[in-house]
N, C-alpha and C positions, 0 to 999 in steps of 0.2 A: 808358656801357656797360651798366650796371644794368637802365635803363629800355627801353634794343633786346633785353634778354635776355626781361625780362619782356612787350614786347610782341611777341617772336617764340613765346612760348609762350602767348602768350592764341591769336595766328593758328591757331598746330596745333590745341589742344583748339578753336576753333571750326571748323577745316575738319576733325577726326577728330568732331565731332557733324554735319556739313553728310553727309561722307559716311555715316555711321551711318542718316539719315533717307534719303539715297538710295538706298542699297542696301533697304533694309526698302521702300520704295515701288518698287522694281524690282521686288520679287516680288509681283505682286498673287494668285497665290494661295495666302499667308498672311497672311489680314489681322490675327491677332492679332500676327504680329510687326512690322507697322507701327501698329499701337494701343500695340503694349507700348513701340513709342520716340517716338511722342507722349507718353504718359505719362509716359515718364523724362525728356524735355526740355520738357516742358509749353509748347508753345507759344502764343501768345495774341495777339488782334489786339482793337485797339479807337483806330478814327477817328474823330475827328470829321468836318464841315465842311470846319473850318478847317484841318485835319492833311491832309485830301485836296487842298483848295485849294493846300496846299505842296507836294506832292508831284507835282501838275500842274506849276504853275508850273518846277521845278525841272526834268519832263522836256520842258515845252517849250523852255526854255531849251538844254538840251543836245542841242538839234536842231539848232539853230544856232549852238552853238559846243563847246567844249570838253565833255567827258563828265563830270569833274572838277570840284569847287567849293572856292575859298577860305571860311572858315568866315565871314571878311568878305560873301562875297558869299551867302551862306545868309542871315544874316542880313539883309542889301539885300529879297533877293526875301519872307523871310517878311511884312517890311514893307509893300512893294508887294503882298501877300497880303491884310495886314489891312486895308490901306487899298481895298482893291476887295469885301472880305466880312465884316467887322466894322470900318466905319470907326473907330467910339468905344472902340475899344480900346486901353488903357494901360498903360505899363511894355512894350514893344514888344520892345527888344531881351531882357529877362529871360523874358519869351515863346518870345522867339527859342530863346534858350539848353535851354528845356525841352522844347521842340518838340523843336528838335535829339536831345536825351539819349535821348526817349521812340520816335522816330521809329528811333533805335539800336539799342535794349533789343529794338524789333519784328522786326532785323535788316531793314529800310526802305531804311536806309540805312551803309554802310559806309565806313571811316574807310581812306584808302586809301595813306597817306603811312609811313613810318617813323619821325618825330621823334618820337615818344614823348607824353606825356599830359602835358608843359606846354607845348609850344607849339602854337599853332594850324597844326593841318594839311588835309589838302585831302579830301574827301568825294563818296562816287559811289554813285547809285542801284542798288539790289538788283537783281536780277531780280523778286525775290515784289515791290518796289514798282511796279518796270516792268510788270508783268503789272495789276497792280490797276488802272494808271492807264492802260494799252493796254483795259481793260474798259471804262472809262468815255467812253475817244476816239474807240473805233474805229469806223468807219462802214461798214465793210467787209460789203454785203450779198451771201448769194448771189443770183447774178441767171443767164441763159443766156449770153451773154457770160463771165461770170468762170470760170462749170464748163466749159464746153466749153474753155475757157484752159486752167484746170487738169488737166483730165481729159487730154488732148493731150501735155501737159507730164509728166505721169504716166504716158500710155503710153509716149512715149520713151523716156523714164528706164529703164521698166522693159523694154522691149525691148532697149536699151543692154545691160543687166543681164543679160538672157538671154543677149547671147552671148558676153558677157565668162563669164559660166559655162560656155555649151560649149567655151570656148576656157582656161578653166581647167586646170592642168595641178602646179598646186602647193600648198599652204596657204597661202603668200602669198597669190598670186592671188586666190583664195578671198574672203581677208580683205581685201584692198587693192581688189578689184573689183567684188564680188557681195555683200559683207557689209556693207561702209561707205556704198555709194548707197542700200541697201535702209535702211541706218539711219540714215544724214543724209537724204539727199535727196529717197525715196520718202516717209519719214515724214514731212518738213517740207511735203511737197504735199499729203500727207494731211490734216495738222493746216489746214493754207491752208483745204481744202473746210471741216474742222468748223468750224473758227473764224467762215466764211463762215458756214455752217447755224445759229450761236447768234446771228448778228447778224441772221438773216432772223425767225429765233424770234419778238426781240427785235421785229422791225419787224411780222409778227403781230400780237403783243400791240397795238402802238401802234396797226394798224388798229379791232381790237377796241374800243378805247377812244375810239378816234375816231369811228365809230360810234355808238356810245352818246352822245357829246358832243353827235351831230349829232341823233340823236334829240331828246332833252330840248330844245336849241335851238330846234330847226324840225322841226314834230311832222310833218308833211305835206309839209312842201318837201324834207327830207330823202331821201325815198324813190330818186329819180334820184340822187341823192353817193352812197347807200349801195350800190346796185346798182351803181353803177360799182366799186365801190371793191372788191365781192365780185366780180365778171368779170373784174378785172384780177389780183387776187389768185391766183384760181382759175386762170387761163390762164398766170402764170407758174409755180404749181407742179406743174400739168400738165407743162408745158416742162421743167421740174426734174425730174421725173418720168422722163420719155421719155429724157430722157439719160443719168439714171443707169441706166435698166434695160440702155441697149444699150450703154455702158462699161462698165458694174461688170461683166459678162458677158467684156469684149473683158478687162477690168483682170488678173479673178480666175482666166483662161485663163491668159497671160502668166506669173503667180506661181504656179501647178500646174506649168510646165513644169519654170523653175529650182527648186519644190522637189524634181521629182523627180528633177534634177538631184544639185540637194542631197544628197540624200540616197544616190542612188550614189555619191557621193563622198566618203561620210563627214563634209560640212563641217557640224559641230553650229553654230558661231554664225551662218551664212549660213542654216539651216534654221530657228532661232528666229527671224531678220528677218525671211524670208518670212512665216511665220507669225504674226509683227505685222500686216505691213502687210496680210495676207489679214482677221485679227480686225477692222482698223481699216475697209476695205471694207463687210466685212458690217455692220459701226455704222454707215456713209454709207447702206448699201443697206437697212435699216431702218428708220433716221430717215428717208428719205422717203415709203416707203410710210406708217409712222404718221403723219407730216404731213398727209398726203392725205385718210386717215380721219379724221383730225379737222376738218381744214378742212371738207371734202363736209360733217360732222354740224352745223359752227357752220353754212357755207352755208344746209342747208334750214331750220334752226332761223331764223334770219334771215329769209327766205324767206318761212316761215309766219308771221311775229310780222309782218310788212311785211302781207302779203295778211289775214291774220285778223283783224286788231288796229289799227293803221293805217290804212289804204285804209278801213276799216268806220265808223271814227270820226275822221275827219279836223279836226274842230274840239278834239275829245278833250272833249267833254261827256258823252257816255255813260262815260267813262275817272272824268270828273272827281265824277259823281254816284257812279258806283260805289266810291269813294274816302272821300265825304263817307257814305254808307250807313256803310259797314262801320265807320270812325272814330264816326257817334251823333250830330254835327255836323248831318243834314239829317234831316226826318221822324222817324217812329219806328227807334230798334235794334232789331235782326234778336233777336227772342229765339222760345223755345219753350215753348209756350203746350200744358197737360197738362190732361185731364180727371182733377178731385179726387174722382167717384163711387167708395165702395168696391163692394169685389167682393164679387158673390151667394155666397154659403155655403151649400152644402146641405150639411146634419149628418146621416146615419146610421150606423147599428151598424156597426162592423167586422169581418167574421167574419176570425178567423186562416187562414191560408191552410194549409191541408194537404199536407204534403207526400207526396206517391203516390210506391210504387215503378214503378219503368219496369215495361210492358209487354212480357213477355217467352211464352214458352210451349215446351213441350220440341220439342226438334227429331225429326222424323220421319223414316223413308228415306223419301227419293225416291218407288223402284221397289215398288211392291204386285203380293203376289202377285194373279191374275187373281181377279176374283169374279162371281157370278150376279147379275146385275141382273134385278130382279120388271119391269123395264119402267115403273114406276112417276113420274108429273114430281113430281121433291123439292119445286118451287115449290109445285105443288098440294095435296100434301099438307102441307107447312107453313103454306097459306092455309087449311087445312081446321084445323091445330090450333089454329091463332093463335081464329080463329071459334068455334071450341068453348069456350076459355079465357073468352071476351068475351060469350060467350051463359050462361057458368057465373056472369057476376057479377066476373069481373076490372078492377078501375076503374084498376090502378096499372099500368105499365110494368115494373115488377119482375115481379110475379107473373105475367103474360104469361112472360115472358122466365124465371122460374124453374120454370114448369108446362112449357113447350114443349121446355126445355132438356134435362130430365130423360131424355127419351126418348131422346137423341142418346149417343153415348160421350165421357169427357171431356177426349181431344182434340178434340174437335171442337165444343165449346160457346161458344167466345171467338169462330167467326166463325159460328157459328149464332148468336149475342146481334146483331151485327148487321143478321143477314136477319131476324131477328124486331120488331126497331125498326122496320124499313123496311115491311117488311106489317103491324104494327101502326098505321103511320100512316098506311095508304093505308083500311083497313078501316075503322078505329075515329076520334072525331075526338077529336084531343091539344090539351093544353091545356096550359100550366107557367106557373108563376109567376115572378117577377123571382127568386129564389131558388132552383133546384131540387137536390134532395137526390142526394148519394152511396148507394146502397145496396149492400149488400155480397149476392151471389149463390152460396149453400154455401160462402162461405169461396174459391171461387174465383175469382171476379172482380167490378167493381166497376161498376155503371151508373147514369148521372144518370138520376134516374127522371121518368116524366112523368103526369100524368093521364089517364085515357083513358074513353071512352064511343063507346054506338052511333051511330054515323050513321044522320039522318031518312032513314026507307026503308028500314034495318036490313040494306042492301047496299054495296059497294064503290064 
């Protein structure tokens, strides 16, 4: 009586932590409250080989008979295990017994009798085993055939489902007709397609790699296996393609109705099934678009490495030299070869560079009163003083420019300094040296100066 006591209270505390993790993974959007009961029941997996080999064994077995195992017959199969994947393995049945214990502790496998923990009673695979070893058997690919199955099967159901809702009239009904297909039946088709889409994945990848196999093998023969193997790939997920667009279209019409059903009817659990099976769509209706982009990108990549790289070198000697190059193995290594001349240096003085205020000058009005113009061309008379200045013995561009300046008022001598430079160098001929000097002009402005002399001819 002891031992039913204590093994009816180990059951609860494991089905009040079974339920604990399902509830917190029912809510996926709090995922720290499904972290925080990972965390508090730590759970952990670690198989081998040989721990998976039993766990096959065991569900193939219960395909053809009982679901249920004598601890006797656990041990038979672990045997007929080792002897098929470690034959030279010894002490077999104390094996057995560990395997057993460990495969327990993972919740693997569950103990499913009432006698209690001294005699041997009888053991049944988990689900989380079932599922590990359905990963590793199942062949189940999408193909056009199985989605158009499914997808069929899906629209029934959920047509079914619409009119069990227009014809709804209770909260039973509700729940007994429109809530429970949406959540058994609709979702178990749904899962059917993903489960289908992770095993074509899977069959993907295997192309991928077959590929590649057939390369390295047969560098040039290959090129026809591989092109086939991308046209046949390509045209079924096209097909894949074309059907989900014009279902998921027909699918996500159907579950718009009964939500809005739903929802004049106040039914909240029939509105959250909807809304499952709508989420689960849209993840069918995007996993194939993204398949598609990726497949097209491996496609031309493919494509090009066949046409650029293959077909060019079909013997693979240009492949092979270029191999033996870069590895140092043939002729000289690729190195880089530097002229060791140093650099010319030219040494002169550094004058410090001065820093000048900006060029500023006071601001003027606009508008002048009117004034008497003598008629007089400014040009003229500035080429007349500039001449007088340069016939006085003027050799330097300053003193031009400080004789001429004087005459003018002094706003006006910062843009008379440049009409004087300008007729300066057309009269006189200028000379400057690699260095020429700042001179400062009454303290009001600053000009590089330049040398200056007569032009032969003593005119312009």
């Amino acid at each position: 009586m002891g031992e039913l006591a204590t093994l009816c209270a180990a059951a609860s505390l494991a089905a009040r932590r079974t339920t604990d993790i399902e509830t917190a993974v029912s809510a996926p959007s709090e995922p720290s409250r499904v972290l925080a009961s990972l965390a508090q029941h730590r759970p952990s997996l670690a198989l081998d080989t040989l721990d998976l080999g039993f766990l096959v064994a065991l569900h193939l077995r219960a395909q053809g008979s009982a679901s249920t195992f004598e601890e006797a017959t656990l041990e038979d199969v672990f045997e007929q295990v080792c002897d098929a994947i470690e034959p030279t393995a010894e002490q077999r049945k104390k094996r057995a017994t560990y395997a057993i214990a460990r495969l327990r502790e993972q919740r693997l496998l569950a103990r499913v009798d009432g006698h209690g923990v001294v005699r041997s009673g009888q053991y049944a695979l988990t689900r989380l085993a079932t599922g590990i070893v359905d990963f590793f058997l199942e062949e189940d690919v999408l193909t056009r055939e199985s989605l158009t199955l499914l997808a069929a099967s899906l629209r029934t159901t959920l047509s079914e489902v619409l009119a069990a809702a227009r014809a709804a009239s209770s909260p039973e009904s509700w729940a007994s007709k429109v809530e429970a297909p949406l959540r058994i039946t609709a979702a178990e088709l749904v899962a059917g397609i993903e489960r289908r889409q992770r095993g074509l994945d899977l069959q993907q990848e295997e192309f991928q790699a077959e590929i590649r196999r057939l390369l390295e093998a047969d560098w040039f023969g290959a090129i026809s296996r591989c092109q086939g193997l991308l046209e046949s790939t390509s045209a079924t997920l096209r097909e894949l393609g074309e059907i989900l667009l014009r279902d998921t279209s027909i699918l996500l019409s159907l579950l718009h109705d009964i939500e809005e059903l739903a929802l004049a009817a106040g039914a909240e659990a029939a509105l959250a099934a909807t809304a499952r099976v709508m989420e689960q769509l849209d993840r069918i209706a995007a996993w194939g678009g993204s398949r598609q982009r990726a497949w097209s990108e491996y496609f031309q990549y493919v494509h090009r490495y066949l046409r650029d790289v293959v077909r060019l070198d079909p013997t693979r000697a240009l492949t092979q030299r270029l191999r033996d190059q870069l590895a140092g193995t043939a002729g000289k290594p690729y190195v880089l070869a530097l002229a060791g001349a140093a650099p010319i240096r030219l040494l002169r003085t550094v004058a410090p560079v001065v820093e000048r205020p900006p060029v500023t000058r006071p601001k003027a009005p606009r508008d002048r009163e009117p004034a008497e113009d003598s008629g007089e061309d400014p040009q003229a008379v500035l080429e007349e003083r500039v001449r007088a200045a340069l016939d006085r013995g003027a050799s330097e561009l300053s003193d031009v420019t400080s004789e001429v300046t004087a005459l003018v008022p002094a706003p006006e001598r910062f843009a008379m300094a440049g009409r004087v430079a300008h007729t300066a160098a057309q009269l006189g001929r200028a000379s400057a040296s690699r260095e020429r000097p700042w001179v400062k002009i009454r303290q009001e402005m600053q000009i590089e100066d330049w040398k200056l002399g007569r032009r032969s001819g003593g005119g312009s």
